[in-house]
C-alpha positions as CSV (number, residue, x, y, z in Angstrom):
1,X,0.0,0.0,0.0
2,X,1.6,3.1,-1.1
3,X,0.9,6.1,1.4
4,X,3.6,8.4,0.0
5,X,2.9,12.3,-1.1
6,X,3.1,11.0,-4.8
7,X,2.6,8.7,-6.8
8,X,-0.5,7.4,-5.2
9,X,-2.4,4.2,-5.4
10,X,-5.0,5.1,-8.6
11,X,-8.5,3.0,-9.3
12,X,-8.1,0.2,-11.7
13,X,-9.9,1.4,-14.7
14,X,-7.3,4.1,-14.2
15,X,-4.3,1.7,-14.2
16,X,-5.9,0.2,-17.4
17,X,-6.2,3.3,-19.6
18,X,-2.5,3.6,-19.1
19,X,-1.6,0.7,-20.9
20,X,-2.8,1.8,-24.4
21,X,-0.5,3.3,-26.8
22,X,-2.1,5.1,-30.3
23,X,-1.1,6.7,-33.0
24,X,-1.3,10.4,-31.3
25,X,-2.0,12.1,-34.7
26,X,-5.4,10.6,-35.0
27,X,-8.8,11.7,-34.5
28,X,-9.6,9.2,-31.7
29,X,-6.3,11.0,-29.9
30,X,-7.5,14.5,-30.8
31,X,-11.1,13.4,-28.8
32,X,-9.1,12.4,-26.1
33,X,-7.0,15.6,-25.8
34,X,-10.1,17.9,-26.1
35,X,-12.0,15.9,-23.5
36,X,-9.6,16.2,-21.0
37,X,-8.9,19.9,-21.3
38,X,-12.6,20.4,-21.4
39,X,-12.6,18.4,-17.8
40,X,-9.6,20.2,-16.2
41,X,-10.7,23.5,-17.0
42,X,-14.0,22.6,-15.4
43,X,-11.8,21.0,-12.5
44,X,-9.3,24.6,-12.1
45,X,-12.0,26.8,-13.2
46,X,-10.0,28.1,-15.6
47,X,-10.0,29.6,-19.5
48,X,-7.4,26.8,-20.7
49,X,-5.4,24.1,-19.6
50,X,-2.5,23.1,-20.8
51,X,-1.8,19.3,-21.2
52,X,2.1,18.5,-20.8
53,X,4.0,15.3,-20.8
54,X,6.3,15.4,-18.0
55,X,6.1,15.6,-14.3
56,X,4.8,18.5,-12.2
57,X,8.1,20.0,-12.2
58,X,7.6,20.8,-16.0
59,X,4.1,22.2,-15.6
60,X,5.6,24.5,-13.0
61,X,8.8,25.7,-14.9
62,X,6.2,26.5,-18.2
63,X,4.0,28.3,-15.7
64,X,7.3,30.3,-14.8
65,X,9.0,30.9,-17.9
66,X,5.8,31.8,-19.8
67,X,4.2,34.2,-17.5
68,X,7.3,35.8,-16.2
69,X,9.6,37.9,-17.6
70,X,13.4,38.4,-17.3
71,X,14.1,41.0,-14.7
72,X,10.8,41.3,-13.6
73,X,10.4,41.8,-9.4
74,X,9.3,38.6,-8.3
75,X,8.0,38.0,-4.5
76,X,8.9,34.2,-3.6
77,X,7.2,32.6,-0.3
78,X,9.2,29.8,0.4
79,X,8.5,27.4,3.4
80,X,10.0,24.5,2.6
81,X,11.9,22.2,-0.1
82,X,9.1,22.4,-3.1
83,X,9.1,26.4,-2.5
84,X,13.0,26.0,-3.2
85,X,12.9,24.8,-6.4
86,X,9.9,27.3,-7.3
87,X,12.0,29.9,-5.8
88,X,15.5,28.2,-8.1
89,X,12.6,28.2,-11.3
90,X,12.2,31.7,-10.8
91,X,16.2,32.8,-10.8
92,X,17.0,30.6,-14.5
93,X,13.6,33.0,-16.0
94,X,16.3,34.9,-14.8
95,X,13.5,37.4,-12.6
96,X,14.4,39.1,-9.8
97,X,13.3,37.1,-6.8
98,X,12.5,38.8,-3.7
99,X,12.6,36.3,-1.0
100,X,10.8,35.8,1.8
101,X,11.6,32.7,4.3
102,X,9.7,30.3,7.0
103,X,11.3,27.8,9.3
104,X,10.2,24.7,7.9
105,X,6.9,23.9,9.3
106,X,6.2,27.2,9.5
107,X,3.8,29.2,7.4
108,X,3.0,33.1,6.6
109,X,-0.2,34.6,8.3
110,X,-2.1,35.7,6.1
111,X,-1.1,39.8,8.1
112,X,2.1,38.4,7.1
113,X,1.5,38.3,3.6
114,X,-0.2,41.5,3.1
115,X,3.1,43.4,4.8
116,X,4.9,41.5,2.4
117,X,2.9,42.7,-0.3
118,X,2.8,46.9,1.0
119,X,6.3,46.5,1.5
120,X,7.1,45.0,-1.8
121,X,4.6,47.6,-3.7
122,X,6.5,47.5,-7.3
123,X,6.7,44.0,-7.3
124,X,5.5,42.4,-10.3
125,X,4.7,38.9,-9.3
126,X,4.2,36.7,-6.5
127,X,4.6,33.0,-6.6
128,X,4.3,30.8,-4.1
129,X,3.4,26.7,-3.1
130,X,0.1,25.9,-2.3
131,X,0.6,22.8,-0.3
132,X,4.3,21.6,0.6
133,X,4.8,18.0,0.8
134,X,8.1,18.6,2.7
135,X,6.8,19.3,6.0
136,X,3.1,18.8,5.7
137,X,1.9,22.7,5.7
138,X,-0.4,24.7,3.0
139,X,-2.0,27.5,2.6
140,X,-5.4,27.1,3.9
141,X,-6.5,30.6,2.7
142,X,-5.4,30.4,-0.5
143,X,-8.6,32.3,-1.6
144,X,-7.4,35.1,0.9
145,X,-4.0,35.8,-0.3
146,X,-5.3,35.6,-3.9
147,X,-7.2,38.9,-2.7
148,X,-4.7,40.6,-1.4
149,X,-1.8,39.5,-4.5
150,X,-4.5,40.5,-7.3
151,X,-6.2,43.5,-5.1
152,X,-2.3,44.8,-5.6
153,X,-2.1,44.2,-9.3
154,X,0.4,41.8,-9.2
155,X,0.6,38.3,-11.4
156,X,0.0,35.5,-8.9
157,X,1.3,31.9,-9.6
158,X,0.7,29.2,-7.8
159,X,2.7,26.1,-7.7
160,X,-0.4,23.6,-6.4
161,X,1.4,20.5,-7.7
162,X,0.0,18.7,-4.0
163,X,-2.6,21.1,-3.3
164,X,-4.7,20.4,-6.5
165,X,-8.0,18.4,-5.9
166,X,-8.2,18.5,-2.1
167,X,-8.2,22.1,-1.4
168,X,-11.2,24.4,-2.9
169,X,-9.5,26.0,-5.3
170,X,-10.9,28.4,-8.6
171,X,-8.2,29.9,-10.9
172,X,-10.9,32.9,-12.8
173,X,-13.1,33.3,-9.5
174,X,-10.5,34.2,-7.3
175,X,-8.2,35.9,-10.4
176,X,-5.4,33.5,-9.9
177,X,-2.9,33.8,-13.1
178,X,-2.1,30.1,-13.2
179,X,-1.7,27.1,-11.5
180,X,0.5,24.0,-11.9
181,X,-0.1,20.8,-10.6
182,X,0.5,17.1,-12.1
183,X,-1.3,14.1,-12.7
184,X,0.2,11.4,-10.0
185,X,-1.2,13.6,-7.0
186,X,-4.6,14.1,-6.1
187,X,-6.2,13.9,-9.4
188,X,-5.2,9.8,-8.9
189,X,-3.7,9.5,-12.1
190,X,-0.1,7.7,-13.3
191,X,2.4,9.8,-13.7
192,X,3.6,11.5,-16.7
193,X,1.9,14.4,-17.1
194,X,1.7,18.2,-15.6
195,X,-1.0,20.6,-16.3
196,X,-1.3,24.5,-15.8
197,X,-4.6,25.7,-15.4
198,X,-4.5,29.5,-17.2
199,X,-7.0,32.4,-16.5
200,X,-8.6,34.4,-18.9
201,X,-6.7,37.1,-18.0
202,X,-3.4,36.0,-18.0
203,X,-3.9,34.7,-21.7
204,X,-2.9,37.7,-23.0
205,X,0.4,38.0,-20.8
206,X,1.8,34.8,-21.8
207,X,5.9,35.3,-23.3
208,X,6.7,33.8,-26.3
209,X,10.5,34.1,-25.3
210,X,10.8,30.8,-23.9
211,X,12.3,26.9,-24.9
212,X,9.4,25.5,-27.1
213,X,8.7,22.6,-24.7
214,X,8.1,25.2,-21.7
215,X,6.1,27.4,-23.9
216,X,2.4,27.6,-22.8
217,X,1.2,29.6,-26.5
218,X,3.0,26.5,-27.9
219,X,0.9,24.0,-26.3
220,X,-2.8,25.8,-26.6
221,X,-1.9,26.6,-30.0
222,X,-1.8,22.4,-30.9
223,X,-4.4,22.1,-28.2
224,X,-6.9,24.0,-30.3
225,X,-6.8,21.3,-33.1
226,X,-6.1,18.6,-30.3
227,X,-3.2,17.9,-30.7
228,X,0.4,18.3,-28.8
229,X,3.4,20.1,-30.2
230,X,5.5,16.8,-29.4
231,X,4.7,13.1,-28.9
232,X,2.6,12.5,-25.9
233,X,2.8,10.1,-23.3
234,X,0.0,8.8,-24.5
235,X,-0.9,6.2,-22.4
236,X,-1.1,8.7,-19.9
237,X,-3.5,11.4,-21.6
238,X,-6.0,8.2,-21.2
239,X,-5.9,7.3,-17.6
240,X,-5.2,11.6,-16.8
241,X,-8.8,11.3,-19.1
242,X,-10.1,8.7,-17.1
243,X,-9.5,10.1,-13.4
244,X,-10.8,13.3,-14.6
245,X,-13.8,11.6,-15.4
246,X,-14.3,10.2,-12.3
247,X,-13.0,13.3,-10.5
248,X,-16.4,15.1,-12.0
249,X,-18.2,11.7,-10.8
250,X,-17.1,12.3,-7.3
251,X,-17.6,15.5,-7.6
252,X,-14.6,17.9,-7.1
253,X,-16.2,19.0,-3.8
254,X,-16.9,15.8,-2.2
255,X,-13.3,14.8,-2.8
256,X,-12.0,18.5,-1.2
257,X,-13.9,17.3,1.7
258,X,-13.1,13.9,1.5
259,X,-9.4,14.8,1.6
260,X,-10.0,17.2,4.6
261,X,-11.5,14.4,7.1
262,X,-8.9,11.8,6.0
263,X,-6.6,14.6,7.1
264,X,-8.1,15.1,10.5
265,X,-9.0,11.9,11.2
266,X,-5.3,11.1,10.8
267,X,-3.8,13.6,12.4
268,X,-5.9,13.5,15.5
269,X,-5.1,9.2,15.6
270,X,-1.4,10.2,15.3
271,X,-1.5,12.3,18.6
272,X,-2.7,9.9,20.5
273,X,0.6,7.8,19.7
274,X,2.8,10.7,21.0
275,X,3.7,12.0,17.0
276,X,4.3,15.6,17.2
277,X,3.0,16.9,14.2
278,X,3.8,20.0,11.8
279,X,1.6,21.9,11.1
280,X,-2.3,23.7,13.2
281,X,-5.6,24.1,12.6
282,X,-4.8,26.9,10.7
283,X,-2.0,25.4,8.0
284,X,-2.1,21.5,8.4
285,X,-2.0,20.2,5.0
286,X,-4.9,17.7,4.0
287,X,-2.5,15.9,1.7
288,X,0.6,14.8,3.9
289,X,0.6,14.4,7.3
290,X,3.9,15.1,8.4
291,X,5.9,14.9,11.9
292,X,7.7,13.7,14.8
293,X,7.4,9.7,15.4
294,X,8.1,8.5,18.9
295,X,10.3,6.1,17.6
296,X,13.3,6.7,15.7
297,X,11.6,7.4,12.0
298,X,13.5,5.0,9.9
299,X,12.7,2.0,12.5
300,X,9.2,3.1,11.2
301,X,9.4,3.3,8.2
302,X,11.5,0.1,7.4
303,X,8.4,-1.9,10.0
304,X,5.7,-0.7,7.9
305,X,7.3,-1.4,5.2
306,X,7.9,-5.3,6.4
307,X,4.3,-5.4,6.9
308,X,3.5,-3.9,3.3
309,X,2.8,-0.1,3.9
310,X,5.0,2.6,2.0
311,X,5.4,5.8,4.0
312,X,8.3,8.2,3.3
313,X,10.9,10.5,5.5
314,X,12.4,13.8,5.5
315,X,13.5,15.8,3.0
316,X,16.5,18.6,3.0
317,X,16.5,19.8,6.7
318,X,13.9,17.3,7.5
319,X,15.8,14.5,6.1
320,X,16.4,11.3,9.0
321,X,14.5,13.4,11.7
322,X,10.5,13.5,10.4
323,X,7.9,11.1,8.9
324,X,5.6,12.1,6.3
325,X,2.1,10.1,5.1
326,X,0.6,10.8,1.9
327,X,-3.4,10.7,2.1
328,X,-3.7,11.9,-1.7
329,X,-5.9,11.1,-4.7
330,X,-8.4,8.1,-3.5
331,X,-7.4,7.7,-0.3
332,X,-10.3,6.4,2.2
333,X,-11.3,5.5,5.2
334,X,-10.0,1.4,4.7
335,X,-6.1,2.9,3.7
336,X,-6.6,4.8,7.1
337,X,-7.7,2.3,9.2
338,X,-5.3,-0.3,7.8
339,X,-3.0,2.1,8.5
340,X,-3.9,2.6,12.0
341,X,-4.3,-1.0,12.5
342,X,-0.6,-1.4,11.8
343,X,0.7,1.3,13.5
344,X,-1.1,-0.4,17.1
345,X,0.9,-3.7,16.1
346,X,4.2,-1.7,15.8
347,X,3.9,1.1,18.6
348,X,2.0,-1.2,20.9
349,X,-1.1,1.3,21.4
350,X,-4.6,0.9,20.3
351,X,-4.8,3.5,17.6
352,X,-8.4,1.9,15.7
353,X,-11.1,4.1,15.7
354,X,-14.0,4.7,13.1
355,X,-13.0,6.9,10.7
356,X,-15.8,10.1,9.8
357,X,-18.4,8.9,6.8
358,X,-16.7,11.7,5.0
359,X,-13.4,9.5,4.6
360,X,-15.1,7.1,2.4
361,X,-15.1,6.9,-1.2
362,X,-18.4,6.7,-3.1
363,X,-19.8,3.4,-3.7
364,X,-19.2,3.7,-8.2
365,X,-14.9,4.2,-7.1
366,X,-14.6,2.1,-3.7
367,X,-14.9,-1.0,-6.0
368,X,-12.4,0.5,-8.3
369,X,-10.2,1.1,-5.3
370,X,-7.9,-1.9,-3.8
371,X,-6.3,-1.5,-0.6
C-alpha cells in the first residue's frame, strides 16, 4: 500500500487506460485531448489548460517561464523544499526574486503576507506553493491571499502541484494567473503528465520568449486542433482522461472534503501515539501528514514497510529526523484504518477508531479502489 505524497495508489480502470498506446495524430487522440482539457478546465476553473507530458516540475517551470519575464520583481514565499525549487525556477527565468523565508513547518499569516505585499509595492509577481509535501503545511486561505496579491495588481502563480484536488480551489473566480499541478497527486492519475490551469486574463500575458517545450502559446496553439506540439505520453493522456472523469463523478467537492476528514482523522489518531505533528488548525496540509514519530523514523518506516505499507521520510532539513504520510488522490477510510491497524501492532497502542463517513469513497470508485 503506497501512502507516500506522490505517486498514489490510482483505481483500476485508471491503471488500465494507461496501458494503451495510439497513434497520437489521429482523430480518436484528438477526442481524447479535447476531453480532457474540457474536464480540467471545469476541475481549475479556468480559461485553458495546458496538457504537458512530464512531471509537475515541467508544468511548474512552463508556468514560470511563460508568464514571467526576465528582470521582472518577483516575490517568492518559500517554506519549505518544493518552495526552493519554485524559488530556483524563478532565478533561471532569470527574474528578480525577492525572498521571503519560513522555518520549515512554518507558514505566513495571512497579516504576514499582506506586509509583504505593502512592502514590496512595485513587485510584479508573487509566486508561491500551495501545499508543501516537505513538511506537511499549506495554505489554507489560498482564496485570501489571492485577494490581497490581485487587489495589488500583481501576477499571482501558484505552484499547487500537491494542493490540486483536495483544497477548494478556482483559478478565474479568485483571479489566480495560473496554476500548476500534475497528474500522479490528487487527481489519482499515473504519472507522466503536468497541467497548468491559465485564466482568462493572464492569456494575454503569456511570453513567447521561452524553450518551445516550456512554452504555454505553444501547447494551446496544438491544443486547439487537439493535438500536442511533441509526442505525448500517450498512455497517460488516457488514464489523466479517465480520473478526470471520475473526479467530476465524485464531484470535485466531495473529494476537497473527503481529503479534509482523512486529514483530521489522521492527524488526530497520530497524537494519540505521541507524534508531534507539523503543522495547526490553521496550515495543516490535507495531503501529507507530516511529523515527529516517537520512535526513531526510519525504524518506522522500514516496520511498515515489512508489513506492506509505503510511507516516506524527510526531505532537506527534515531528512532522518520527520515522517511524512501521503493521504492523496483516493485515499479512504479502509487505507486509514489499515494504516492505524498497523501502527497499534508496531507502537503497541490501540490506535483503531471509526473513521468520519466523510473519509469514504463513493460506492461507483470504492470498488475501483484496492487497498
Amino acid at each position: 500500500m503506497i501512502l507516500i505524497p506522490g505517486p498514489v495508489n490510482v483505481p483500476k480502470s485508471v491503471m488500465y487506460e494507461a496501458t494503451k498506446v495510439v497513434n497520437h495524430r489521429s482523430d480518436r487522440f484528438r477526442e481524447v485531448v479535447k476531453s480532457l482539457e474540457g474536464l480540467m478546465n471545469e476541475h481549475f476553473d479556468s480559461s485553458r489548460t495546458a496538457l504537458l507530458t512530464g512531471s509537475g516540475t515541467l508544468a511548474v517551470e512552463t508556468m514560470v517561464f511563460s508568464l514571467l519575464k526576465e528582470k521582472e520583481k518577483v516575490v517568492v514565499l518559500t517554506y519549505g523544499e518544493f518552495s526552493e525549487r519554485l524559488l530556483d525556477s524563478v532565478m533561471r527565468r532569470k527574474a528578480n526574486p525577492v525572498v521571503f523565508r519560513k522555518d520549515y513547518g512554518e507558514l505566513f499569516t495571512l497579516d504576514e503576507v499582506k506586509q509583504i505585499i505593502e512592502r514590496e509595492k512595485d513587485a510584479d509577481a508573487v509566486a508561491l506553493v500551495h501545499n508543501e509535501t516537505s513538511t506537511g503545511v499549506a495554505f489554507r486561505n489560498l482564496n485570501e491571499v489571492a485577494k490581497v496579491v490581485k487587489g495589488s495588481g500583481k501576477k499571482f502563480l501558484v505552484d499547487s502541484v500537491s494542493g490540486f484536488g483536495a483544497y477548494e480551489l478556482y483559478v478565474n473566480r479568485w483571479g489566480i494567473d495560473a496554476v500548476a499541478t500534475g497528474s500522479q497527486k490528487a487527481l489519482a492519475s499515473v504519472p507522466g503528465m503536468g497541467f497548468v490551469g491559465v485564466s482568462d486574463e493572464a492569456l494575454g500575458e503569456i511570453n513567447d520568449d521561452v524553450p518551445n517545450y516550456l512554452s504555454l502559446n505553444n501547447s494551446l496553439k496544438f491544443q486547439d486542433k487537439g493535438e500536442t506540439p511533441f509526442t505525448p505520453a500517450t498512455g497517460v493522456f488516457y488514464a489523466s482522461l479517465k480520473a478526470a472523469e471520475i473526479l467530476k463523478a465524485e464531484g470535485i467537492e466531495r473529494r476537497w472534503r473527503r481529503h479534509e476528514k482523512c486529514a483530521y482523522f489522521l492527524r488526530d489518531s497520530l497524537k494519540k501515539a505521541e507524534f508531534s505533528l507539523l503543522g495547526n488548525d490553521t496550515n495543516f496540509s490535507n495531503t501529507v501528514v507530516a511529523g515527529f514519530s516517537p520512535i526513531d523514523p526510519g525504524t518506522l518506516i522500514n516496520e511498515l514497510g515489512k508489513r506492506g505499507i509505503e510511507i516516506s521520510g524527510g526531505m532537506g532539513k527534515l531528512k532522518g529526523k520527520i515522517v511524512r504520510i501521503g493521504i492523496l488522490g483516493v485515499v479512504d477510510d479502509r487505507a486509514v484504518s489499515r494504516l492505524l491497524v498497523t501502527l497499534s501492532d508496531i507502537l503497541r497502542k490501540d490506535l483503531v477508531s471509526v473513521a468520519p463517513p466523510e473519509c469514504k469513497l463513493p460506492d461507483f470508485l470504492r470498488s475501483d479502489v484496492e487497498w
